[in-house]
Structure formats: C-alpha cells, structure tokens
PDB file of N, CA, C and O in Angstrom:
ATOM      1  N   UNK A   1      97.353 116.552  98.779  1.00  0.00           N
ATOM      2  CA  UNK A   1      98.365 117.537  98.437  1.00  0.00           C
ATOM      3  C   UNK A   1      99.559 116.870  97.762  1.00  0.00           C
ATOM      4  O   UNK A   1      99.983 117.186  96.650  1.00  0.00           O
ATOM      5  N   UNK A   2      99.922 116.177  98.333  1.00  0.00           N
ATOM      6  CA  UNK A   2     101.323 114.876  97.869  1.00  0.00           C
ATOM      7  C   UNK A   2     100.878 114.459  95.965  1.00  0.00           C
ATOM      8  O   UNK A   2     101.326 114.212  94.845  1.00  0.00           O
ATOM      9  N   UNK A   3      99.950 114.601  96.609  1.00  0.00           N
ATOM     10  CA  UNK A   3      99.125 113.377  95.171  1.00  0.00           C
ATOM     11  C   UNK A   3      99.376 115.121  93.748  1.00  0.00           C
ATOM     12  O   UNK A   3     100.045 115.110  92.715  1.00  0.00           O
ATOM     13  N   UNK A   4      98.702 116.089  94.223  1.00  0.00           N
ATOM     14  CA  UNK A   4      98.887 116.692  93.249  1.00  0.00           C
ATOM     15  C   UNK A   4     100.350 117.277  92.787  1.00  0.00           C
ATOM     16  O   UNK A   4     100.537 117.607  91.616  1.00  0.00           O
ATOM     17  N   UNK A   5     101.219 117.368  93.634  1.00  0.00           N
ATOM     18  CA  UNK A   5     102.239 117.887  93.194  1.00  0.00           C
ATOM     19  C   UNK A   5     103.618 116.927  92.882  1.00  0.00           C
ATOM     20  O   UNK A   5     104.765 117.346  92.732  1.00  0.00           O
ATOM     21  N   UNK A   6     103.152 115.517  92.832  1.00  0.00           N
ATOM     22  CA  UNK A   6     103.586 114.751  92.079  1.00  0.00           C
ATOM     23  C   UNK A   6     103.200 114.390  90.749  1.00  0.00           C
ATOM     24  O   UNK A   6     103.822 113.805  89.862  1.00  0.00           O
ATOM     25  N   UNK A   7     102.166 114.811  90.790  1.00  0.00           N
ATOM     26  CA  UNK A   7     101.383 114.963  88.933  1.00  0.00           C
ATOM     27  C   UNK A   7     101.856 115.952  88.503  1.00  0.00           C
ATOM     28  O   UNK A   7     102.115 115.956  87.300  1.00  0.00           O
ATOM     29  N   UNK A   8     102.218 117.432  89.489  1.00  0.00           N
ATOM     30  CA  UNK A   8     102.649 118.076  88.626  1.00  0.00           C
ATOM     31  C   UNK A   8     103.971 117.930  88.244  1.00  0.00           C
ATOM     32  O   UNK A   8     104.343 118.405  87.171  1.00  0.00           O
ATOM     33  N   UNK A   9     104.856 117.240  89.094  1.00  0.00           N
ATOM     34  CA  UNK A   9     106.137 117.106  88.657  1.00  0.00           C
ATOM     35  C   UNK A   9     106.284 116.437  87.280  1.00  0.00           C
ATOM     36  O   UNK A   9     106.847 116.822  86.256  1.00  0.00           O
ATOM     37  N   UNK A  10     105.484 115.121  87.622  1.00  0.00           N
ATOM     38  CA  UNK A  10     105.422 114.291  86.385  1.00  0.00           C
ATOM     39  C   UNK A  10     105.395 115.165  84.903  1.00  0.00           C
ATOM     40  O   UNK A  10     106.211 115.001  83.997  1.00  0.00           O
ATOM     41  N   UNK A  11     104.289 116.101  84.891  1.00  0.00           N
ATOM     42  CA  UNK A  11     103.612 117.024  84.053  1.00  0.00           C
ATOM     43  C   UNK A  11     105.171 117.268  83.548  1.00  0.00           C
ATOM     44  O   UNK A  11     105.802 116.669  82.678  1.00  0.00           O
ATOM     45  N   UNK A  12     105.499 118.180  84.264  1.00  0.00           N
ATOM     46  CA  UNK A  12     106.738 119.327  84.070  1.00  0.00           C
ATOM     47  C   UNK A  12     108.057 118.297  83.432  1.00  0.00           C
ATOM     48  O   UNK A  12     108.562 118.644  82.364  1.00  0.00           O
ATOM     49  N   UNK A  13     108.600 116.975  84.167  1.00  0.00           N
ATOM     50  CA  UNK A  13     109.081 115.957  83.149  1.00  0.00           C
ATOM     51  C   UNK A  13     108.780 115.866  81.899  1.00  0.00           C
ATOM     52  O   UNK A  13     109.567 115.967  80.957  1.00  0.00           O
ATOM     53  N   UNK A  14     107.472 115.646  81.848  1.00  0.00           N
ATOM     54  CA  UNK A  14     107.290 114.940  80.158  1.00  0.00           C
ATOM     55  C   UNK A  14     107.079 116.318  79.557  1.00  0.00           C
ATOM     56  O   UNK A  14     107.890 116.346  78.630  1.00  0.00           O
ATOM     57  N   UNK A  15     106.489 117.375  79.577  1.00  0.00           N
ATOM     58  CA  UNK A  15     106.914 118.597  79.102  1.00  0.00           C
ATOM     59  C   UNK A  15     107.739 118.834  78.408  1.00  0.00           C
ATOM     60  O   UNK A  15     107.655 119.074  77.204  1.00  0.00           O
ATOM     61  N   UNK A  16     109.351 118.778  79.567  1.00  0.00           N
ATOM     62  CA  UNK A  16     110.305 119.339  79.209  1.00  0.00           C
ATOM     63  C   UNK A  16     110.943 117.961  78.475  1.00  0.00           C
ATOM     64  O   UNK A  16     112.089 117.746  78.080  1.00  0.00           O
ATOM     65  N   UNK A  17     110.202 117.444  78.462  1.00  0.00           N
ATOM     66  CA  UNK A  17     110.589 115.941  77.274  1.00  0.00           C
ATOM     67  C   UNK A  17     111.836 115.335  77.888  1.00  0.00           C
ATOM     68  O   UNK A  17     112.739 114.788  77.254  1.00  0.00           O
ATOM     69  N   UNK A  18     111.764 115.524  79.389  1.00  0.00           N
ATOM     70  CA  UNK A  18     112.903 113.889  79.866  1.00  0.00           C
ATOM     71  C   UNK A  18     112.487 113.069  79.788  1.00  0.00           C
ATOM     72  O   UNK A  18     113.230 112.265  79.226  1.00  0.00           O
ATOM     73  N   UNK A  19     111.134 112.488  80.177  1.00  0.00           N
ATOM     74  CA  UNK A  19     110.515 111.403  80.179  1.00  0.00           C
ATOM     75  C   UNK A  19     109.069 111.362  79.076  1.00  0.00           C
ATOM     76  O   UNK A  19     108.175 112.191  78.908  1.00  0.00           O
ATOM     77  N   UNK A  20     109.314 110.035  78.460  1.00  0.00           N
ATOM     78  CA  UNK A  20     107.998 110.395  77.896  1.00  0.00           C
ATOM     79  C   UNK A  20     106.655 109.992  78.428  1.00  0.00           C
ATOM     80  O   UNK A  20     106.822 109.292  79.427  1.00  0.00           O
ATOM     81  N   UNK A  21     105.405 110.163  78.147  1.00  0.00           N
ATOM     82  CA  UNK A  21     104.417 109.942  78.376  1.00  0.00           C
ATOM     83  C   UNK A  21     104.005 108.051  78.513  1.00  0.00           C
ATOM     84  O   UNK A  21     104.336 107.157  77.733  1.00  0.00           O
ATOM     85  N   UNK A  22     103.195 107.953  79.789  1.00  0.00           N
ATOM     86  CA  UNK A  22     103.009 106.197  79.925  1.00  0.00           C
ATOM     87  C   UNK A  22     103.259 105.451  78.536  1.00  0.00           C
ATOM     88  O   UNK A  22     103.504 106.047  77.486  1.00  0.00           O
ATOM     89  N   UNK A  23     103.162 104.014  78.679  1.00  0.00           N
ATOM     90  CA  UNK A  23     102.685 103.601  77.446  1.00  0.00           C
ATOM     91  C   UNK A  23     101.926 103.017  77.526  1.00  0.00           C
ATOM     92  O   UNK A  23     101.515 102.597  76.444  1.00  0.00           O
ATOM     93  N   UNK A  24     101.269 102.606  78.614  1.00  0.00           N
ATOM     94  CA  UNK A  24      99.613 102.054  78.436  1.00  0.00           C
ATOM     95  C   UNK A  24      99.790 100.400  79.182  1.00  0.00           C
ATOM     96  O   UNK A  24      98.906  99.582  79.437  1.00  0.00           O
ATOM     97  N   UNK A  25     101.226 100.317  79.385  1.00  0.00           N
ATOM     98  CA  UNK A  25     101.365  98.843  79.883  1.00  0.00           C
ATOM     99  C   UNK A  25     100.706  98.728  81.696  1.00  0.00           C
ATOM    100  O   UNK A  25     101.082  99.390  82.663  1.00  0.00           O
ATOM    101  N   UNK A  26      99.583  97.592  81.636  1.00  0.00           N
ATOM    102  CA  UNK A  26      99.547  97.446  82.863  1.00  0.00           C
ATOM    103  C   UNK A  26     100.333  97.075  83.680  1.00  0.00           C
ATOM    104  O   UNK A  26     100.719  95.930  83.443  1.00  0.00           O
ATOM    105  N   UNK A  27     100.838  97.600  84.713  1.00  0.00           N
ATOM    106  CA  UNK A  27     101.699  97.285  86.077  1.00  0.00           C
ATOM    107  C   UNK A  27     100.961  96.916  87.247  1.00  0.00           C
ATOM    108  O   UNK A  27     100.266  97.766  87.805  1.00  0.00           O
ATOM    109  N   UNK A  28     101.036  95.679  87.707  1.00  0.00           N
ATOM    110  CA  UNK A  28     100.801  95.121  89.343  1.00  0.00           C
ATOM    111  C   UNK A  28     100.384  95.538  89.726  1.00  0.00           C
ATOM    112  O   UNK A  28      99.576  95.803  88.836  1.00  0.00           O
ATOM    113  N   UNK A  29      99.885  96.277  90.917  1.00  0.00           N
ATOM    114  CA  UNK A  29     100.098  97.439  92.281  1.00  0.00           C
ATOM    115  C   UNK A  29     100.642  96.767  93.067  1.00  0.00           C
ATOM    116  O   UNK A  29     100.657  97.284  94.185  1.00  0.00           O
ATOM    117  N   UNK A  30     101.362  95.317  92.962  1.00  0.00           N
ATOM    118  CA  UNK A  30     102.308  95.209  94.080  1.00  0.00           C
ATOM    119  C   UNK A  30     103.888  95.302  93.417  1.00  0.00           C
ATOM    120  O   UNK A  30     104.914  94.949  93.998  1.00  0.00           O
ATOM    121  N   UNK A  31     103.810  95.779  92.270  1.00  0.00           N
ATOM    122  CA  UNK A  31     104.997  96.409  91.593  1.00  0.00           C
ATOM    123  C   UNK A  31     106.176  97.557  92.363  1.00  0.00           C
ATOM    124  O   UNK A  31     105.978  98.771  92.308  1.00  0.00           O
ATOM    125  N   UNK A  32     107.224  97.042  92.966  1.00  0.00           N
ATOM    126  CA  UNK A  32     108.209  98.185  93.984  1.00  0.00           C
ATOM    127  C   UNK A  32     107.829  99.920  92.926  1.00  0.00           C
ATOM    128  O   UNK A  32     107.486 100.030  91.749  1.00  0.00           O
ATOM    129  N   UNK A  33     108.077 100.973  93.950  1.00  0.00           N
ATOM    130  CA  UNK A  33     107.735 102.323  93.045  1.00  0.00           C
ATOM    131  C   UNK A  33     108.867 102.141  92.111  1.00  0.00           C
ATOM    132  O   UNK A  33     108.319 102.002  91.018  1.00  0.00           O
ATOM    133  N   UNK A  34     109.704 102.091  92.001  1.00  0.00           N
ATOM    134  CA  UNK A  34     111.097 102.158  91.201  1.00  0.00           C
ATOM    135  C   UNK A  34     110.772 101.708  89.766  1.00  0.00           C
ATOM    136  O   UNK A  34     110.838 102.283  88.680  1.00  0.00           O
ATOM    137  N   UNK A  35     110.359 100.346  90.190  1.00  0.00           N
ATOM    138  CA  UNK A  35     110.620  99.233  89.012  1.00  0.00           C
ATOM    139  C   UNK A  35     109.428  99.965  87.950  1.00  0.00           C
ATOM    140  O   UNK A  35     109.580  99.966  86.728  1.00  0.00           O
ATOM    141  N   UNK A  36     108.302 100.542  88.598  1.00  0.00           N
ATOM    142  CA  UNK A  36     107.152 100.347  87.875  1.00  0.00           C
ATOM    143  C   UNK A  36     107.197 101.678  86.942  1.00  0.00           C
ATOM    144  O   UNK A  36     106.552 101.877  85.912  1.00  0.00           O
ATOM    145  N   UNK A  37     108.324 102.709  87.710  1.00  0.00           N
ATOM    146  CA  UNK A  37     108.703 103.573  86.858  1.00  0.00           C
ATOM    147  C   UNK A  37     108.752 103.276  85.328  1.00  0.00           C
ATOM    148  O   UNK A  37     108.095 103.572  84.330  1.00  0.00           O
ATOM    149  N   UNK A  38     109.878 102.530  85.645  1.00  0.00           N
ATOM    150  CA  UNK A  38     110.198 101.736  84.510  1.00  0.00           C
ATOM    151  C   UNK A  38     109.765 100.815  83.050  1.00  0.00           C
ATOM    152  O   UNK A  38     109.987 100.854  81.840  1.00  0.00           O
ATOM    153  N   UNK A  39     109.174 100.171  83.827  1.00  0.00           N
ATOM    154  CA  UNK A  39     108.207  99.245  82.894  1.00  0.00           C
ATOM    155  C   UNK A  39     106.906 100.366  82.692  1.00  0.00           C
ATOM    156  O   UNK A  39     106.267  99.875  81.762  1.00  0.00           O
ATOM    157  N   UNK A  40     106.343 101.393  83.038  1.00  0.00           N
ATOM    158  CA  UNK A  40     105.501 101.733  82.905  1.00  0.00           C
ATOM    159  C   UNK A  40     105.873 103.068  81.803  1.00  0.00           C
ATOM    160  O   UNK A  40     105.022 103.496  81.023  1.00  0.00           O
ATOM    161  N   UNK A  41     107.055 103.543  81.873  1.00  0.00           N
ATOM    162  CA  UNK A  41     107.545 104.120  81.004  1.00  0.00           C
ATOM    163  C   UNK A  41     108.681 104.237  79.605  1.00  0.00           C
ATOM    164  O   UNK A  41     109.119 105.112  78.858  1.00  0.00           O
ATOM    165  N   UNK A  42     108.832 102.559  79.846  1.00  0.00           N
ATOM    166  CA  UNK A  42     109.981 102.034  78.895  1.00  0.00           C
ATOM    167  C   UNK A  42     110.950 102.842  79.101  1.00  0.00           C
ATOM    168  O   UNK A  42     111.417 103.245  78.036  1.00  0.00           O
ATOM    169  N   UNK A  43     111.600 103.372  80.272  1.00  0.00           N
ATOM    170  CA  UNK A  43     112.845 104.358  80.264  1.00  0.00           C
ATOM    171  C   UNK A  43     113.484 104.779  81.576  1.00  0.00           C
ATOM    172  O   UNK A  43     112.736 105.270  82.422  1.00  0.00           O
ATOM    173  N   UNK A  44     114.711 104.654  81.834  1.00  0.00           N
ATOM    174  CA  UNK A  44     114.874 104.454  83.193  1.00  0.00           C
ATOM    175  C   UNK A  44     114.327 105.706  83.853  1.00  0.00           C
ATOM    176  O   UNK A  44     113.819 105.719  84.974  1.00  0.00           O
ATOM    177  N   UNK A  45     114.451 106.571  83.198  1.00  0.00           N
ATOM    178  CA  UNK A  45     114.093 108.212  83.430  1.00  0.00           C
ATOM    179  C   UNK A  45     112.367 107.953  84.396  1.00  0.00           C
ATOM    180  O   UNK A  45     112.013 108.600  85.381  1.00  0.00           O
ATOM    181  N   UNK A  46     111.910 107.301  83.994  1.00  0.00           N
ATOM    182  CA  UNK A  46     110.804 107.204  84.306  1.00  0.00           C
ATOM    183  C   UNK A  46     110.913 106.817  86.196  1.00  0.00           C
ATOM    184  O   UNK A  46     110.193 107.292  87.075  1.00  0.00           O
ATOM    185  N   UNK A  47     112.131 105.757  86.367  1.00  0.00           N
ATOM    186  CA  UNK A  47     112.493 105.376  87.758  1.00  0.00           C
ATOM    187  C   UNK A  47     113.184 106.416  88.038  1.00  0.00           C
ATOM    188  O   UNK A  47     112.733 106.629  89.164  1.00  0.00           O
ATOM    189  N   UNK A  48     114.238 107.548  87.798  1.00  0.00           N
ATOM    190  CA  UNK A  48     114.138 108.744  88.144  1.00  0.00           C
ATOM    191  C   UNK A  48     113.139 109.709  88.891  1.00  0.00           C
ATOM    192  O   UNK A  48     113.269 110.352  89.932  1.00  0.00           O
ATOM    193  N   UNK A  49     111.874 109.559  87.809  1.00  0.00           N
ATOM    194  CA  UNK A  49     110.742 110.575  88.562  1.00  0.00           C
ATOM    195  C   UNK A  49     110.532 109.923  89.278  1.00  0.00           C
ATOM    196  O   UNK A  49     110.625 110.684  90.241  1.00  0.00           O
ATOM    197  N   UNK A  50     110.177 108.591  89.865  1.00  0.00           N
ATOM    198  CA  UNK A  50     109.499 108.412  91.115  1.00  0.00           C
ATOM    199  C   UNK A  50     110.188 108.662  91.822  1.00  0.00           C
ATOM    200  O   UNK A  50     109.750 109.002  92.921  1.00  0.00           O
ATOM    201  N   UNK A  51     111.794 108.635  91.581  1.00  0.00           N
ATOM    202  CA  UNK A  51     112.782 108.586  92.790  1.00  0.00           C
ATOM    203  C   UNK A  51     112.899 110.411  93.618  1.00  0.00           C
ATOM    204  O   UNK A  51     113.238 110.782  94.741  1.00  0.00           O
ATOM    205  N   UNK A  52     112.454 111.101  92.451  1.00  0.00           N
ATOM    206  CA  UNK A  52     112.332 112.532  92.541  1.00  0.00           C
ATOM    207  C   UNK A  52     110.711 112.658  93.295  1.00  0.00           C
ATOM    208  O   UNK A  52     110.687 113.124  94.435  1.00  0.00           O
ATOM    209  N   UNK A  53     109.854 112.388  92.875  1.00  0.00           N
ATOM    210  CA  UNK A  53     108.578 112.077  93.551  1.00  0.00           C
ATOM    211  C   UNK A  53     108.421 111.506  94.889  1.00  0.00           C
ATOM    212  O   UNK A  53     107.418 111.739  95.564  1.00  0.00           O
ATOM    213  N   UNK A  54     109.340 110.796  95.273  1.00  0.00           N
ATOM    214  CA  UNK A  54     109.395 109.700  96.555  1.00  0.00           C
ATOM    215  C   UNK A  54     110.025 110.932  97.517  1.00  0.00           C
ATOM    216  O   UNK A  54     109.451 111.567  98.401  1.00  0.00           O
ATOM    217  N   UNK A  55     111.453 111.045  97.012  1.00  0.00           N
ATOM    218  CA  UNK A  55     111.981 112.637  97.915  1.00  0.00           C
ATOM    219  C   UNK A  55     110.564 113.728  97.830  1.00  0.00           C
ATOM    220  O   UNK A  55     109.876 113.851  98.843  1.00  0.00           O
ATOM    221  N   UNK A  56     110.285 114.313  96.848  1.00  0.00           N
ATOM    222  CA  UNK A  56     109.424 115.228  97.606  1.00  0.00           C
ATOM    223  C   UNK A  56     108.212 115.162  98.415  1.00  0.00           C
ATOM    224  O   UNK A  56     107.752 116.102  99.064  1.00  0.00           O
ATOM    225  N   UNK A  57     107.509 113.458  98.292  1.00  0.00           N
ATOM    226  CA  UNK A  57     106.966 113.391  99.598  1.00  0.00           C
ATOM    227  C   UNK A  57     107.366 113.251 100.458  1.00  0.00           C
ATOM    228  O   UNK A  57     106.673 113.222 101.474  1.00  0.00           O
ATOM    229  N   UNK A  58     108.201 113.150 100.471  1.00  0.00           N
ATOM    230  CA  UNK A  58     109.110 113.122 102.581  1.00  0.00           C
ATOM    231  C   UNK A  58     109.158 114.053 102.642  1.00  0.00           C
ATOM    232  O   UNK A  58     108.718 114.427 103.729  1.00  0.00           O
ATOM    233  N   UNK A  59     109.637 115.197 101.747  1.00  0.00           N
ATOM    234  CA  UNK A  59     109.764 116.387 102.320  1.00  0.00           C
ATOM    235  C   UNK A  59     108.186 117.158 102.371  1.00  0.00           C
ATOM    236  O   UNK A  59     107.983 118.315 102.740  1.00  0.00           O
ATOM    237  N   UNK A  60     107.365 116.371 101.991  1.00  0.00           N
ATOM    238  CA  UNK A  60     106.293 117.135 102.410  1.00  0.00           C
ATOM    239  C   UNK A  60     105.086 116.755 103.791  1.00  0.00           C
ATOM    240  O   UNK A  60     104.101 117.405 104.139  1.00  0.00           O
ATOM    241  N   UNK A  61     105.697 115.332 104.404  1.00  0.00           N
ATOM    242  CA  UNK A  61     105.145 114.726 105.556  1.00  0.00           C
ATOM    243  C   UNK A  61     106.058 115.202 106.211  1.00  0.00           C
ATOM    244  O   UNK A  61     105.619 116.119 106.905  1.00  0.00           O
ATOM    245  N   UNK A  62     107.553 114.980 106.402  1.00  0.00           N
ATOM    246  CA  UNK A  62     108.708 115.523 107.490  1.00  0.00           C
ATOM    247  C   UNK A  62     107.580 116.716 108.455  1.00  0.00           C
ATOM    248  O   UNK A  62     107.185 116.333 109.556  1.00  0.00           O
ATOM    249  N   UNK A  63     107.243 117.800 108.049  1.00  0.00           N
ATOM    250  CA  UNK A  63     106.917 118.708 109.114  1.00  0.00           C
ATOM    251  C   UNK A  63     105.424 118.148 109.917  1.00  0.00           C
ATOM    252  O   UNK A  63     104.992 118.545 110.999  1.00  0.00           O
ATOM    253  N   UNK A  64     104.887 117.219 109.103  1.00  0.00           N
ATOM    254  CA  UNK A  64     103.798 116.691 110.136  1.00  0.00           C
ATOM    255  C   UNK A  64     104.252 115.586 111.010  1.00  0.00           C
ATOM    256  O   UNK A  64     104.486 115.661 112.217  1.00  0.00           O
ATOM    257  N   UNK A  65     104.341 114.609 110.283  1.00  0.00           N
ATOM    258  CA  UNK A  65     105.569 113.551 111.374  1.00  0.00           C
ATOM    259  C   UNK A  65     106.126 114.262 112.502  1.00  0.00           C
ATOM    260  O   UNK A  65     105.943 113.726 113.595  1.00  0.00           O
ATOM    261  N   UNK A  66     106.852 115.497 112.476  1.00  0.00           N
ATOM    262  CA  UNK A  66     107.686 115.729 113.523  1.00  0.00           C
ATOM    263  C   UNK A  66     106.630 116.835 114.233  1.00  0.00           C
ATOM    264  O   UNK A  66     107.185 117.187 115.274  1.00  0.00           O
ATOM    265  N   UNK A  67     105.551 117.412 114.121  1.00  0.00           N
ATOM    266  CA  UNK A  67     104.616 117.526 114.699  1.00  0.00           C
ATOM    267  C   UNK A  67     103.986 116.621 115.887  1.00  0.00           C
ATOM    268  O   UNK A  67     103.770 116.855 117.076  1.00  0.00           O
ATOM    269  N   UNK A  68     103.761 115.357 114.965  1.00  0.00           N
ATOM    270  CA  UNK A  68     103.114 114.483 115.633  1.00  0.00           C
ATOM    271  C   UNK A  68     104.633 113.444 116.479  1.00  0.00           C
ATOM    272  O   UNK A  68     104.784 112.369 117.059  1.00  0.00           O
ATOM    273  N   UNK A  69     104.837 113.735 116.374  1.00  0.00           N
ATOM    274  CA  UNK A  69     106.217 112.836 117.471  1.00  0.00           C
ATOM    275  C   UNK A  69     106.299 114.393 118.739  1.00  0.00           C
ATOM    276  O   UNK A  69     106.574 114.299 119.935  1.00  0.00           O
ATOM    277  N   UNK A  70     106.127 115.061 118.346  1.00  0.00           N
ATOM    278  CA  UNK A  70     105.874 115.913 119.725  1.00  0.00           C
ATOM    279  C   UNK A  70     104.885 116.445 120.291  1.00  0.00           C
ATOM    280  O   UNK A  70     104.893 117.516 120.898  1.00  0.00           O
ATOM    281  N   UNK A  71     103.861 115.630 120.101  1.00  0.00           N
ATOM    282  CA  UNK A  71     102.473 115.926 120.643  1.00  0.00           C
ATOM    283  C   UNK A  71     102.518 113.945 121.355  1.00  0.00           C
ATOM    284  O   UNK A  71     102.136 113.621 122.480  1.00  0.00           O
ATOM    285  N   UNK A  72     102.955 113.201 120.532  1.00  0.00           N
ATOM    286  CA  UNK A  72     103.610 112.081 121.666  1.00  0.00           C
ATOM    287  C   UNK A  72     104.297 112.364 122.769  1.00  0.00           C
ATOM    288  O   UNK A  72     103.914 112.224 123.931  1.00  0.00           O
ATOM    289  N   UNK A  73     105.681 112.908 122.251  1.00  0.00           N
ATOM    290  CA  UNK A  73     106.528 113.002 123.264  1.00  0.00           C
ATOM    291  C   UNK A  73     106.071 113.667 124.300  1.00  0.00           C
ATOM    292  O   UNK A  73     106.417 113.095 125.334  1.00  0.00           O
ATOM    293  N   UNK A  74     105.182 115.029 124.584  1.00  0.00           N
ATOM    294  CA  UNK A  74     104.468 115.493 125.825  1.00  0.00           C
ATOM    295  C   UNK A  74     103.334 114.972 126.276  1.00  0.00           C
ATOM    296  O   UNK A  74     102.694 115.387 127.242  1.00  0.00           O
ATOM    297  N   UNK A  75     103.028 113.910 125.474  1.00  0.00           N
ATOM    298  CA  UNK A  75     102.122 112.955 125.993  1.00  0.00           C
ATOM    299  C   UNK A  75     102.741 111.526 127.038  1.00  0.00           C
ATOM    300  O   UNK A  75     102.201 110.835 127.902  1.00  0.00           O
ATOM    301  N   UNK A  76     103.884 111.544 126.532  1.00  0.00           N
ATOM    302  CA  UNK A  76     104.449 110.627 127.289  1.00  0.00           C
ATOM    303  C   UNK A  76     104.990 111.230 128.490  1.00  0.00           C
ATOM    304  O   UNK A  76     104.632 110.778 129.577  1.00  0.00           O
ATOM    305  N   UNK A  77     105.749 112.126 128.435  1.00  0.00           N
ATOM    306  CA  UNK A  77     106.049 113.446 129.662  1.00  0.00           C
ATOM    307  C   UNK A  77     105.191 113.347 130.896  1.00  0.00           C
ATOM    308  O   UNK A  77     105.500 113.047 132.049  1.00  0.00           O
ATOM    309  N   UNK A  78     103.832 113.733 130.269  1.00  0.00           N
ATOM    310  CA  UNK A  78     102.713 113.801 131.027  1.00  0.00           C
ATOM    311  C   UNK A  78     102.373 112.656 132.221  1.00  0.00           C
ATOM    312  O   UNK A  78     101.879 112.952 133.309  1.00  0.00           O
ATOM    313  N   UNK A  79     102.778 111.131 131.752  1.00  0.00           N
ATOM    314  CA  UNK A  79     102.143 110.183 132.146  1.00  0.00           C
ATOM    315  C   UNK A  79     102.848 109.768 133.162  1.00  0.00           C
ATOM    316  O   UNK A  79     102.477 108.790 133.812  1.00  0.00           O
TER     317      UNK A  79
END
C-alpha cells in the first residue's frame, strides 16, 4: 500500500512538473533516502519528494504501530 501511493505521489510531482523525471543515474541502495533524491534526480526537489514520501509513510503505519503497541501492552497486563 505505502509502495503504491508513493508512486503515486511521485507521478503527481513530475506531472505537475516540480520535479522532473529520473535520469537514469545509478544510486547505491545504501544511499541515505534524502541524498538519493537528489543525485537521482539532479534537483533538490527530488529530496523534497522523498521527504514528502517519508511523512506519508508514517502516517500510514502510525495506526498499525499503535495497534500493535496495544495488543503488547494487554499482553503485558496479562502476565
């Protein structure tokens, strides 16, 4: 789920022409998300979207995380 609606963000960026499209440069995978923005898009805009991408996956684990910290916490209760 994370995975697609960070493509679509991406999408909707280069669209609306803030960022442009990759340029084909290989990046690491032990490249920080930020940096690789960057180099991967020749444009800081590019470390923008991940930084916009990075927020909306937290906000899309936050309600399971705190799910699962209270199916701990009455597990610990319990014991």
């Amino acid at each position: 789920m994370c995975r697609v609606v960070n493509t679509a963000v991406y999408y909707v960026f280069i669209v609306l022409d803030l960022v442009g499209p990759p340029t084909g440069v290989r990046v690491p995978w032990t490249t920080p998300q930020i940096i690789s923005g960057f180099i991967t898009t020749n444009s800081y805009m590019g470390s923008v979207v991940q930084i916009v991408q990075i927020a909306i996956g937290v906000l899309i684990w936050i309600p399971f995380i705190r799910n699962l910290d209270k199916t701990y916490c009455a597990q610990e209760k319990a014991v």
